[in-house]
FIGUGU-507067 format. One record per residue (C-alpha): x, y, z. Coordinates in steps of 0.1 Angstrom, whole numbers. Layout:
! residues N
u:v:w
X:Y:Z
...
***
This chain:
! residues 829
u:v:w
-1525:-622:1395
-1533:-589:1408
-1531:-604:1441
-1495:-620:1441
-1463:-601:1453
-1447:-581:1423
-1414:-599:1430
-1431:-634:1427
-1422:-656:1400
-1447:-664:1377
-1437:-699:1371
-1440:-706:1410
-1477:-691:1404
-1485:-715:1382
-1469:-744:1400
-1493:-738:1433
-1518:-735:1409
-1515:-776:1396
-1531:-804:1415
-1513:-833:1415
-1535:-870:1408
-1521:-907:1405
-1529:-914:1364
-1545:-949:1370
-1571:-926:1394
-1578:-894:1369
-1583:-923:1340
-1604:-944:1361
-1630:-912:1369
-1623:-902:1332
-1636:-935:1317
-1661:-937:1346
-1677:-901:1332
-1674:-911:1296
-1688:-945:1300
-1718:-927:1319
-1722:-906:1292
-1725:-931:1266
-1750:-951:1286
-1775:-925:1294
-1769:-898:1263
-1764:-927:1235
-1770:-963:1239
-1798:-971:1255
-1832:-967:1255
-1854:-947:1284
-1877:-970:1297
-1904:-948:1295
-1908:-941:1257
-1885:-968:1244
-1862:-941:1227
-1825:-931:1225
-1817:-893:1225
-1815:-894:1188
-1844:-909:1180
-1865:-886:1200
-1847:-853:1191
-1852:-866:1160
-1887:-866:1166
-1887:-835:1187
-1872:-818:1159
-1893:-828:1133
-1926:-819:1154
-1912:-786:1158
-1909:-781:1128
-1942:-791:1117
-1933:-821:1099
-1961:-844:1107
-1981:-868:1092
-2007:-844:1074
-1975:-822:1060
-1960:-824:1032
-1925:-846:1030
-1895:-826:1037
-1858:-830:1024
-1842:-859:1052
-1813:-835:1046
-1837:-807:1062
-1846:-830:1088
-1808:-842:1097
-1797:-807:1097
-1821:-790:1118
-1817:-821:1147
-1781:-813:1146
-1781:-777:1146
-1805:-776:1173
-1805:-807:1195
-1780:-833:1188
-1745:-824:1176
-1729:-857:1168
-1725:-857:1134
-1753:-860:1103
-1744:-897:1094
-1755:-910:1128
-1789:-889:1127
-1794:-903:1091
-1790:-939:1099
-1811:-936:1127
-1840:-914:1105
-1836:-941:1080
-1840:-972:1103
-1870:-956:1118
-1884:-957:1082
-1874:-990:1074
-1905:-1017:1078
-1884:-1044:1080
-1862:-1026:1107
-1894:-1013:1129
-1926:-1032:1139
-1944:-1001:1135
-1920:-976:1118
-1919:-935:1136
-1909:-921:1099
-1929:-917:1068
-1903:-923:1040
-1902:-912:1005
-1872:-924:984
-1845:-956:989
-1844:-962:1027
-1823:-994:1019
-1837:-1031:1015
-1836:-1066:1032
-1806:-1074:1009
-1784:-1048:1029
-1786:-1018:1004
-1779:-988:1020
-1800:-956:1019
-1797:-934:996
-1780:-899:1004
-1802:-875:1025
-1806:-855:998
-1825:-877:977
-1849:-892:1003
-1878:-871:1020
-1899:-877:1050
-1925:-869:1082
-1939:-883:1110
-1955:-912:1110
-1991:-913:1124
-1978:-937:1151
-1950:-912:1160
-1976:-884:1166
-1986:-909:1193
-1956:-906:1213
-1955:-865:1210
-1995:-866:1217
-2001:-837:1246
-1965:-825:1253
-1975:-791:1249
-1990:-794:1279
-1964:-798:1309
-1969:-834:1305
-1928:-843:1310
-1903:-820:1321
-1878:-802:1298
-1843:-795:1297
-1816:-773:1284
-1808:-782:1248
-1768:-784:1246
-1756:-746:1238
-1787:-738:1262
-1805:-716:1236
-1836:-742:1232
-1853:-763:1255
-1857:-800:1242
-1877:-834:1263
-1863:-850:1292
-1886:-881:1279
-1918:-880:1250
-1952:-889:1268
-1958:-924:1247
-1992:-928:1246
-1983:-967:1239
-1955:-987:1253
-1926:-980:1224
-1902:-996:1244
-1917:-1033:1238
-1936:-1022:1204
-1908:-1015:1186
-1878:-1034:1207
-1842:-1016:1209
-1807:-1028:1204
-1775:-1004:1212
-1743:-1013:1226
-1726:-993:1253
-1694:-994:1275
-1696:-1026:1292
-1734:-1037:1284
-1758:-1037:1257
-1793:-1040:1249
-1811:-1061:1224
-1851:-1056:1230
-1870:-1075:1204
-1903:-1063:1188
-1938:-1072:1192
-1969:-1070:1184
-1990:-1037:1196
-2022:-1051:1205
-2005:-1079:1228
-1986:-1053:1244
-2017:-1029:1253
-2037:-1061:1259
-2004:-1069:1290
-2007:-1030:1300
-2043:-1031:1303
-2040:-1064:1325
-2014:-1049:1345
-2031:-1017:1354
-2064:-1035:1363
-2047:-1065:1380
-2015:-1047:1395
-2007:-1081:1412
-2006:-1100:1376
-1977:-1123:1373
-1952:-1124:1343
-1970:-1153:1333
-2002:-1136:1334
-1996:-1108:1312
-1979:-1136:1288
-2015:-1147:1284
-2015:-1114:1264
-1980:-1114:1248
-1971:-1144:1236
-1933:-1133:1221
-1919:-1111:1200
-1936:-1101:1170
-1905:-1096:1141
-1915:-1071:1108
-1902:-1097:1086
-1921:-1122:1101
-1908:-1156:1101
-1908:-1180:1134
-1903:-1185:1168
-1889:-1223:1178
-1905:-1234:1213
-1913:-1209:1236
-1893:-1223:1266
-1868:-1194:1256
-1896:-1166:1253
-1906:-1179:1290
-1872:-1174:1302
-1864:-1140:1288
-1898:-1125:1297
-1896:-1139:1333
-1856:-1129:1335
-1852:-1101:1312
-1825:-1121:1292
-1828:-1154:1272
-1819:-1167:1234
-1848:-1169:1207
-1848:-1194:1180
-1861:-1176:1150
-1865:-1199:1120
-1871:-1187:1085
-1908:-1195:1072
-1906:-1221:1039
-1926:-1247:1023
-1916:-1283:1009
-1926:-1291:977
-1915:-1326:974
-1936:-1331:939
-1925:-1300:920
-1890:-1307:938
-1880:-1274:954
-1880:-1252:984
-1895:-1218:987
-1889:-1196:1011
-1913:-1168:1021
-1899:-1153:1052
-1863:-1148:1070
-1857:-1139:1103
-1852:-1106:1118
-1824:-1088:1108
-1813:-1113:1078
-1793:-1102:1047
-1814:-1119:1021
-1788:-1110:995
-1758:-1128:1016
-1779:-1159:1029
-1783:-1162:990
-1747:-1161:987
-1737:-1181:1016
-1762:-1214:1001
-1745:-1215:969
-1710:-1211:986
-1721:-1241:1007
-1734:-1254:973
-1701:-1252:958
-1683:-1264:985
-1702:-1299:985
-1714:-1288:1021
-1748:-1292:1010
-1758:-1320:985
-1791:-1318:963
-1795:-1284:954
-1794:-1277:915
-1806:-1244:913
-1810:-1213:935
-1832:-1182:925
-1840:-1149:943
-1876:-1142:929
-1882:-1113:955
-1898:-1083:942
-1921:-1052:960
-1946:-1081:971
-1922:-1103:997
-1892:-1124:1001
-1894:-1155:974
-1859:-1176:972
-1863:-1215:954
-1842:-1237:961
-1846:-1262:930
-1833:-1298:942
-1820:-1325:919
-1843:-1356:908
-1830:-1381:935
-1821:-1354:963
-1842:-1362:993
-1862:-1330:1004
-1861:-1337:1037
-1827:-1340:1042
-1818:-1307:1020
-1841:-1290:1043
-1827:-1298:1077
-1792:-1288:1061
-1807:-1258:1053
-1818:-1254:1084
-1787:-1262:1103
-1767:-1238:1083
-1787:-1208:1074
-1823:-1208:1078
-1820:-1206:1116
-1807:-1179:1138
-1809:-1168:1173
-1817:-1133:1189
-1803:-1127:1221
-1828:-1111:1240
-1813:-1082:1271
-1840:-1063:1282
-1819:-1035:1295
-1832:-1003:1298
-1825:-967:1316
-1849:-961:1351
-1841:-928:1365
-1812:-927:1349
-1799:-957:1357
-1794:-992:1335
-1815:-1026:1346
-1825:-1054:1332
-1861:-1059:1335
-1885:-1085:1332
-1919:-1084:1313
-1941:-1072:1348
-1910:-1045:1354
-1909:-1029:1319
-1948:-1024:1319
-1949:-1008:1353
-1924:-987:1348
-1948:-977:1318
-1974:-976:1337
-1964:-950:1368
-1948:-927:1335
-1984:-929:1315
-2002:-918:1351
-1975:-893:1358
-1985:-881:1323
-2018:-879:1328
-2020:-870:1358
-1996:-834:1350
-2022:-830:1313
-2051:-833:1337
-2037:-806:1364
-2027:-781:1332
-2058:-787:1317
-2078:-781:1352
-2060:-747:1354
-2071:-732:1314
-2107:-745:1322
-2107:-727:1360
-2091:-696:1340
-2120:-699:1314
-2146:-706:1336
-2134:-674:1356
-2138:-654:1325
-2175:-669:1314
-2189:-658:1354
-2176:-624:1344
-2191:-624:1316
-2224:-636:1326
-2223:-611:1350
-2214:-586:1325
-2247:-596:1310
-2265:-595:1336
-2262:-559:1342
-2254:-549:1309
-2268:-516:1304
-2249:-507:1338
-2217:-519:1328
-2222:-497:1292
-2228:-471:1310
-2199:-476:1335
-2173:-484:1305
-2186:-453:1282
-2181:-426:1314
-2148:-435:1319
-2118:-417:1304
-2096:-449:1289
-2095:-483:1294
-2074:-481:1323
-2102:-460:1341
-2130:-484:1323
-2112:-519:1343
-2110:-503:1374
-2144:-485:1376
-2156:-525:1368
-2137:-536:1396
-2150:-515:1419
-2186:-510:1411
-2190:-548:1403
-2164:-566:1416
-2149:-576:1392
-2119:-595:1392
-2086:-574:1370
-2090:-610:1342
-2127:-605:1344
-2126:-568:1337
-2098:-566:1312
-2118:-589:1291
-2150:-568:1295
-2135:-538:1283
-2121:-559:1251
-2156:-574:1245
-2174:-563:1210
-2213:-549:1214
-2221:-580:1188
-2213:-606:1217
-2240:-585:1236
-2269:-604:1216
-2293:-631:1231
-2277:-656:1211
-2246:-649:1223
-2257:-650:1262
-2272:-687:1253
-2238:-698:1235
-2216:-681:1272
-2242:-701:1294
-2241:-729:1273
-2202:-731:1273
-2198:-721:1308
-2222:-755:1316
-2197:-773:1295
-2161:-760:1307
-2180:-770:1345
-2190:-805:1339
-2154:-803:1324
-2136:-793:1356
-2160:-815:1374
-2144:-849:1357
-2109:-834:1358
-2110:-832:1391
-2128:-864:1396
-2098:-880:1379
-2069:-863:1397
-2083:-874:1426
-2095:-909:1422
-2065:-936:1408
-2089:-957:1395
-2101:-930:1370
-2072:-918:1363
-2058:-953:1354
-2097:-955:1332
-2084:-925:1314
-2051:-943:1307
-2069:-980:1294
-2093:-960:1273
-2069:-942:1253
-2044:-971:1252
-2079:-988:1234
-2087:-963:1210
-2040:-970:1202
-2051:-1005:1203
-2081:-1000:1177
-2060:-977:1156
-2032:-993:1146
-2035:-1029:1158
-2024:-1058:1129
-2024:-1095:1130
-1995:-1110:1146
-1964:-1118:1118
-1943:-1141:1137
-1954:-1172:1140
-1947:-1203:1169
-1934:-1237:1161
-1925:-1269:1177
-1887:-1281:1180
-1894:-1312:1157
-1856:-1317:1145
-1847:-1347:1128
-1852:-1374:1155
-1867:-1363:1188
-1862:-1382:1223
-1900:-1391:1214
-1888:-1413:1187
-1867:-1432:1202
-1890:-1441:1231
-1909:-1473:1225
-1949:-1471:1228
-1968:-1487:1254
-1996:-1482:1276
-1983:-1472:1313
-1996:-1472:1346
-1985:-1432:1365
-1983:-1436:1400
-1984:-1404:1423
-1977:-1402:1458
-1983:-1370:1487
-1952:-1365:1486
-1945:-1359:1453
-1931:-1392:1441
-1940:-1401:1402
-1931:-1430:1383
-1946:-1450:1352
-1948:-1487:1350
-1961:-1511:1319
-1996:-1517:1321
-1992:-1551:1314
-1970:-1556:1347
-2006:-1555:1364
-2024:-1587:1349
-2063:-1588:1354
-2077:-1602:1385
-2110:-1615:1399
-2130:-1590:1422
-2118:-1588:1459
-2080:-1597:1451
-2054:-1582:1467
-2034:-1571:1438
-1998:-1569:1440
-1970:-1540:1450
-1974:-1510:1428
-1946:-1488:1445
-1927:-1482:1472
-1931:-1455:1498
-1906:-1439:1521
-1919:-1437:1556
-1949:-1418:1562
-1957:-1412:1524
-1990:-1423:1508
-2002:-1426:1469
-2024:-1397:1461
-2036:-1412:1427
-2031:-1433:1400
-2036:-1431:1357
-2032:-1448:1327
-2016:-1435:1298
-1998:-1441:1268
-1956:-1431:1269
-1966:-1410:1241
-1997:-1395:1250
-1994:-1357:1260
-2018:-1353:1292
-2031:-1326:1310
-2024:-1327:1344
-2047:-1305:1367
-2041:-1304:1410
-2056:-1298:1435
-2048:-1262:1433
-2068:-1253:1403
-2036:-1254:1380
-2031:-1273:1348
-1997:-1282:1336
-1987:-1303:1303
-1969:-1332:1305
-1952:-1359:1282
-1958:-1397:1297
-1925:-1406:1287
-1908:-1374:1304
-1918:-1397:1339
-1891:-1417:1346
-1902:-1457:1339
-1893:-1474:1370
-1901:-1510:1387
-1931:-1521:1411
-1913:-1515:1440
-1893:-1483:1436
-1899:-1453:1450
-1901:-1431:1420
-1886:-1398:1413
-1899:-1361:1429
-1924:-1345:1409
-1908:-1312:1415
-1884:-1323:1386
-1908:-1325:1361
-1940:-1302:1370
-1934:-1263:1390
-1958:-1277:1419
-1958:-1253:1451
-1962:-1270:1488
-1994:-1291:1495
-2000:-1289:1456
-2009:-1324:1441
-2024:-1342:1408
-2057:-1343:1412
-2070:-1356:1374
-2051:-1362:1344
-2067:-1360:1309
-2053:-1372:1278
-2049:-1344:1248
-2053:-1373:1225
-2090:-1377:1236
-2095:-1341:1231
-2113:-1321:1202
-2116:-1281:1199
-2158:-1283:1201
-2152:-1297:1232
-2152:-1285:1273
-2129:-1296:1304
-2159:-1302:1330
-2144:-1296:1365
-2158:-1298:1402
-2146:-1290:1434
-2143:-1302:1466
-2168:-1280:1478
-2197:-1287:1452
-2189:-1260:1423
-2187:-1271:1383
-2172:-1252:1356
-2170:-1258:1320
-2144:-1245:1297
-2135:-1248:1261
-2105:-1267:1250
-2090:-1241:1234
-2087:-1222:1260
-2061:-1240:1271
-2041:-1239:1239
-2006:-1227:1252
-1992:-1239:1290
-1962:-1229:1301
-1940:-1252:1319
-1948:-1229:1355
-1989:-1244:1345
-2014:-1219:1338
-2048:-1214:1357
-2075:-1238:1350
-2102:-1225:1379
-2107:-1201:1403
-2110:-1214:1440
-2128:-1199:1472
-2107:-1203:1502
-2104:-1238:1514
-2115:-1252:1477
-2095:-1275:1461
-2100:-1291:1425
-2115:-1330:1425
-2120:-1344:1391
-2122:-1335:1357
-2141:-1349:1332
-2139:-1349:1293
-2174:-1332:1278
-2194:-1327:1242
-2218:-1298:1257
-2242:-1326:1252
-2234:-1349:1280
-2250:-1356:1314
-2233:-1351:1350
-2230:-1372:1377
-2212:-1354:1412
-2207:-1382:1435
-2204:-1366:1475
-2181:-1386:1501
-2207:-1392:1522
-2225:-1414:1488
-2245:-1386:1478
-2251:-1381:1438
-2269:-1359:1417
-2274:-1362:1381
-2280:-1332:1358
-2275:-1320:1318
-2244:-1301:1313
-2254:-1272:1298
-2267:-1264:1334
-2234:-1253:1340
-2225:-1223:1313
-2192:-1225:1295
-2171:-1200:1314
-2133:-1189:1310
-2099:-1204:1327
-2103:-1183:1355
-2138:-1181:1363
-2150:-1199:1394
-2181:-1217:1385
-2216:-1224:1398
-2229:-1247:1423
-2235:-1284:1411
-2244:-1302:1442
-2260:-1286:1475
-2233:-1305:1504
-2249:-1314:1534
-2228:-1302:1563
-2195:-1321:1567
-2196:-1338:1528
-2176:-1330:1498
-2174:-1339:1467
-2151:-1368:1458
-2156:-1372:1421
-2174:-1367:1381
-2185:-1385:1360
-2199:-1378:1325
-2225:-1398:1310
-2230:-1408:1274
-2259:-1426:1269
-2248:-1441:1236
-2218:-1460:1253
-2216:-1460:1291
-2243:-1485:1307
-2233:-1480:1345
-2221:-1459:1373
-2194:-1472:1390
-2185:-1461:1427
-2156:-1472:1450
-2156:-1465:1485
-2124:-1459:1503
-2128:-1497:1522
-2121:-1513:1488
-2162:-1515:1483
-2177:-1504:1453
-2207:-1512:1432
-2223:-1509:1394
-2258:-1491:1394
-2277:-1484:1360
-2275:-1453:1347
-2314:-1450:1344
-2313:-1451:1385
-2300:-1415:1386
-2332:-1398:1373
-2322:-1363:1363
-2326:-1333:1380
-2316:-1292:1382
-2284:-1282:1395
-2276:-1272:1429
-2300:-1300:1443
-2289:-1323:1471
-2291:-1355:1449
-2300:-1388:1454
-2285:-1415:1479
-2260:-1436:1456
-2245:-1458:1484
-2244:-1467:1516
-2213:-1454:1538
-2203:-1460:1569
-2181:-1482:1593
-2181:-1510:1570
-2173:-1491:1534
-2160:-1459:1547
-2165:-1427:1523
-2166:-1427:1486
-2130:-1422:1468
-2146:-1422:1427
-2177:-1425:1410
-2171:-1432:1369
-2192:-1442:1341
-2182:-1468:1325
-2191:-1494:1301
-2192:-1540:1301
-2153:-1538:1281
-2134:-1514:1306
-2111:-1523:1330
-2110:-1510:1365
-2073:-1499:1382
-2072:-1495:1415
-2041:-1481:1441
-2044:-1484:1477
-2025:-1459:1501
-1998:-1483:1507
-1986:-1489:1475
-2008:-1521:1463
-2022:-1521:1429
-2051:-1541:1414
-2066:-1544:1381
-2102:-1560:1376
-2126:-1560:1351
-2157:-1537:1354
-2179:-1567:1348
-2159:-1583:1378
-2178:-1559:1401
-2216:-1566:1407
-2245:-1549:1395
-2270:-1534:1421
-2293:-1509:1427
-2287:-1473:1438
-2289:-1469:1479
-2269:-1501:1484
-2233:-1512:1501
-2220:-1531:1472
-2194:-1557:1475
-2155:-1560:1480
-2137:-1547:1454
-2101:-1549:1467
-2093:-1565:1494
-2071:-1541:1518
-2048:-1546:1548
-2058:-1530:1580
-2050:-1496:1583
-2047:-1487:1545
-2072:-1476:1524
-2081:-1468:1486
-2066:-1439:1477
-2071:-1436:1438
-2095:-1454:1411
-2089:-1447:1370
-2106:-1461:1346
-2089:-1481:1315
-2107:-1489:1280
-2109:-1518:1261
-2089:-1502:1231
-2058:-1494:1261
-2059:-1526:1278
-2066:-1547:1252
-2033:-1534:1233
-2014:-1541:1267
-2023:-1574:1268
-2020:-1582:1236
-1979:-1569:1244
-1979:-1587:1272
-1990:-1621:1258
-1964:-1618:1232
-1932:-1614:1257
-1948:-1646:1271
-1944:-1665:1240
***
């Protein structure tokens, strides 16, 4: 004011001093800047640790002071007051809650806190006051705080800028997806479930070593949430979607058990985030309220061991029909999944491959700043053991040098100058005792000295290499992973309901037709009467313009098949999901039913109803390689397929064959080569190993099928050449021999039969189905085709029009076609 005329008013002051603003603009900015404040300082989660401000001041605070998992427990109320007074001043109730939650272990998958006292219950008890409870660290917690003493994440002003508190924790595992997240901010929300720890660092792991891995790659590893209280997941369509998409609705169903005898239901588990005490409640309500008939008696017989509520039903109540009640009401409830998280500051919604990279770069960021600040105390060190050596070295000098000097001022600098010593080096000299002048002591410096080099040596080597600092990163995620690492809790089931689509689809053996361009359809079996050898057969389906069958199977509507292309992928199919259709229609695109990429087609279809676990999926490829792999390896396929091989460049999957480990193969070559060897030639490998060679191509051949031989049942080998010829040779013709041979000739190609399209083994009941290019079908008996020896022509099989060709053989049991038949002869009567 000092400034302003002496005459001027002061109110005019004070009136050039205001700004003027529209209101809808100053409250616009003003919600803008207190939104952002609740979505960065409160609401959600960092993706880097997984933690809200208040959980990791929490932490923070409680590292600080010294309340770990070897203390003692301290007072919550001690706990509560020193995060408030130092790092977060919103109040002692909210820090409570969130102290308590993180020591509730139906709350957290792995709970942070250690708690002593009543930290509230399933049945929606509250804690008791913070005075009465105690706590520390959990041993998991000291996992996130591991090495921040040493620069590993930056620090910032706490908020009356007398302390300095974490920017982020450096999370030795991935918290974020270990122990899920909900919060609600202004405008968006996030509701991260939980999961299971050794999935997780199983994903991570994947991700770091394969840093192209897909979603559904590292879903090999985590297969869904993992809840504390257990219970169970409902299809895992939903899981795909939210882990693909970052958002998507789980089904969680509570775990029970029918007792149909003793009349009652128990159940053992509830999903995440159930009041036990009100579903209780809400039953008898519905009870009372003659929503749900057949319940007599409801008990809550929970105690310290698990959740236990009976449902007692009256004598003529169906269990069945109390239970899906049950279910439709109460035991059922869906979790919202938002994967939405804070990257630099900013909220996004992330899917799986997203969340763990962001981990990722953090955890290398950490480890690479703990490397650097541990590179810079072992350089210091190692400075101080060369002077000391070399205080050793000449020691009676340097006696001598320190005992004529006047102080230890005149002592450091008559070092530096008469030996060189650096000002560290000699300050530590003149500090050193006479005892560490003894032989032993020289050993233990040289010793020491060797071992803070070889330590500099490997820092060094891992700041700069990527691929050891990342080493450094998988090994210590391990040793998490070995540490604390449980079974999995939640559980997956099947969407059974009370009357699937299944049921209401009538069952009958089907003909699947497949075309190059992706057309599928089923027909009846029994459309396709048996015909004598060299018929014609009759239109199977039509074809747009240009378009061509690619191959054809039989199946039952209810069979669930396997369907593997060309590509190497497998994908699980229903029959009755393809649409049934007549002889001459087109069919509907595949790309409607299976998540096939261009030039991607079905190669080989097996049925899951032949399948056993002991059992192996035996496949070849178009350039000569086999693999075998275990059935159970192929235990959960997601609707995008999973891998079923690994293919060289310009490979493409064949055939795959059905195997006991104890089998023979036979690899039949285009060109009517065939070579005949034991199975266990070919190792069981994994899904995405590539395999070994089975047959040695001649120049210009490929494979063009597999067959696999049991000498119990099958009598011949049946091949069919793309002319419509074919042939039955005993089995005893193709003697056996080592893998990776050239084989043996099994028939005659050329001008007249053209190259081979299938070789099978087959047996004096089975019927043969064959599709030509053009859409015609046939279906003749095996014995139809005539038995001769290996290195022959054969005889017509099908007799084609000009131009077309056989495109695809399969191979139909008595037991299928027999029942077809049998269905067919009864419409006749």
């Amino acid at each position: 004011m000092s400034s302003e005329s002496p005459d001027a008013d002061p109110g005019d002051v004070r009136a050039a001093q205001v700004t003027n603003a529209r209101i809808e603009d100053e409250m616009e900015q003003s919600y803008i800047d207190y939104a952002m404040s609740v979505i960065a300082g409160r609401a959600l989660p960092d993706v880097r640790d997984g933690l809200k401000p208040v959980h990791r001041r929490i932490l923070f605070a409680m590292n600080e002071a010294g309340v770990t998992s070897n203390s003692a427990h301290r007072k919550s109320s001690s706990v509560v007051g020193e995060t408030m007074g130092d790092y977060h001043p919103h109040g002692d109730s909210a820090i409570y809650d969130t102290l308590a939650r993180m020591a509730q272990d139906f709350s957290m998958r792995y709970p942070l806190v250690d708690g002593q006292g009543n930290f509230g219950s399933v049945d929606g008890d509250p804690p008791a006051a913070m005075r009465y409870t105690e706590a520390r660290m959990a041993p998991i917690a000291e996992e996130l705080m591991a090495d921040i003493e040493r620069d590993t994440v930056d620090f910032q002003a706490n908020y009356d800028d007398r302390l300095e508190e974490p920017e982020v924790l450096p999370a030795a595992f991935p918290n974020l997806l270990v122990n899920g997240s909900s919060g609600i901010a202004v405008g968006m929300s996030t509701n991260i479930p939980p999961h299971n720890l050794g999935e997780v660092v199983d994903a991570t792991v994947e991700l770091i070593e394969t840093p192209d891995a897909t979603v559904e790659d590292l879903m090999e590893h985590v297969k869904g949430p993992d809840f504390p209280t257990g219970a169970n997941i409902v299809g895992r369509n939903a899981v795909h979607k939210a882990y693909k998409t970052g958002r998507g609705r789980i089904r969680v169903r509570a775990e029970f058990e029918v007792h149909e005898e003793e009349g009652r239901i128990v159940i053992s588990e509830l999903p995440f985030q159930q009041n036990k005490s009100r579903l209780v409640e809400r039953i008898a309500e519905d009870v009372n309220e003659g929503a749900i008939e057949g319940i007599r008696d409801l008990r809550d017989e929970s105690d310290r061991d698990g959740i236990r509520i009976v449902v007692e039903l009256k004598r003529d109540a169906m269990a069945e029909v109390v239970k899906n009640q049950l279910l439709e009401s109460h035991l059922e409830r869906t979790f919202g999944v938002i994967n939405l998280a804070l990257v630099d500051g900013s909220p996004q919604v992330l899917d799986l491959k997203q969340t763990l990279e962001h981990y990722v770069d953090h955890r290398r960021e950490v480890v690479r700043r703990r490397s650097e600040h541990e590179l810079a105390e072992r350089e210091e060190r190692a400075h101080i053991l060369e002077g000391r050596l070399k205080a050793l070295d000449n020691v009676d000098s340097v006696v001598e040098t320190i005992q004529d000097s006047d102080d230890r001022d005149a002592a450091k600098a008559a070092l530096e100058s008469t030996f060189e010593f650096t000002e560290a080096q000699a300050a530590h000299i003149v500090r050193m005792q006479l005892g560490s002048l003894t032989s032993m002591e020289t050993a233990e410096i040289e010793e020491e000295y060797e071992e803070v080099n070889a330590r500099i040596e490997r820092l060094e080597t891992i700041l700069s290499d990527l691929g050891e600092l990342d080493q450094v990163i998988v090994d210590e995620l391990q040793e998490i992973k070995d540490e604390y690492d449980d079974e999995r809790r939640t559980s997956f089931i099947e969407d059974a309901g009370d009357v699937t689509h299944e049921d209401l689809i009538p069952e009958e053996e089907c003909v699947v037709v497949m075309s190059e361009d992706d057309y599928i359809k089923r027909m009846s079996l029994d459309t396709f009467r048996a015909q004598n050898r060299g018929g014609k057969g009759i239109i199977g389906t039509g074809l747009k313009e240009g378009d061509r069958v690619s191959s054809v199977f039989a199946a039952n509507s209810h069979d669930y098949l396997l369907v593997f292309t060309n590509q190497g992928q497998i994908y699980e199919l229903k029959t009755y999901e393809i649409p049934e259709m007549s002889r001459t229609a087109r069919g509907k695109s595949a790309v409607n039913l299976l998540d096939l990429d261009d030039g991607e087609e079905i190669e080989s279809v097996v049925n899951t109803e032949d399948l056993d676990d002991d059992e192996y999926l035996t496949m070849v490829t178009r350039g000569g390689y086999i693999k075998r792999t275990a059935v159970d390896e192929f235990g959960n396929i997601r609707s995008t397929g999973i891998r079923a091989i690994r293919l060289e460049d310009g490979d493409e999957l064949v055939d795959v064959e059905v195997t006991d480990g104890d089998a023979d193969i036979v690899i039949g070559s285009r060109n009517g080569m065939a070579i005949r060897f034991a199975e266990s030639e070919a190792r069981a490998m994994g899904r995405t190993a590539r395999g070994v060679i089975g047959i040695d191509l001649r120049e210009g051949d490929a494979v063009a099928g597999v067959a696999a031989i049991d000498d119990e049942y099958h009598n011949w080998v049946l091949t069919v050449t793309e002319n419509g010829y074919g042939k039955r040779s005993d089995i005893d013709e193709y003697r056996p021999q080592s893998r990776n041979g050239k084989g043996l000739v099994d028939i005659k190609t050329g001008d007249r039969n053209g190259q081979v399209v299938a070789i099978e083994a087959v047996t004096h009941s089975d019927h043969l189905v064959a599709m030509s290019a053009d859409g015609q079908i046939m279906r003749t008996r095996v014995e139809e085709v005539s038995t001769v020896s290996r290195n022959t022509k054969g005889v017509i099989v099908m007799n084609l029009d000009p131009d077309d060709e056989v495109a695809s053989v399969d191979i139909v049991p008595e037991s299928v076609h027999a029942a077809a038949d049998a269905d067919a002869e009864a419409d006749d009567e």
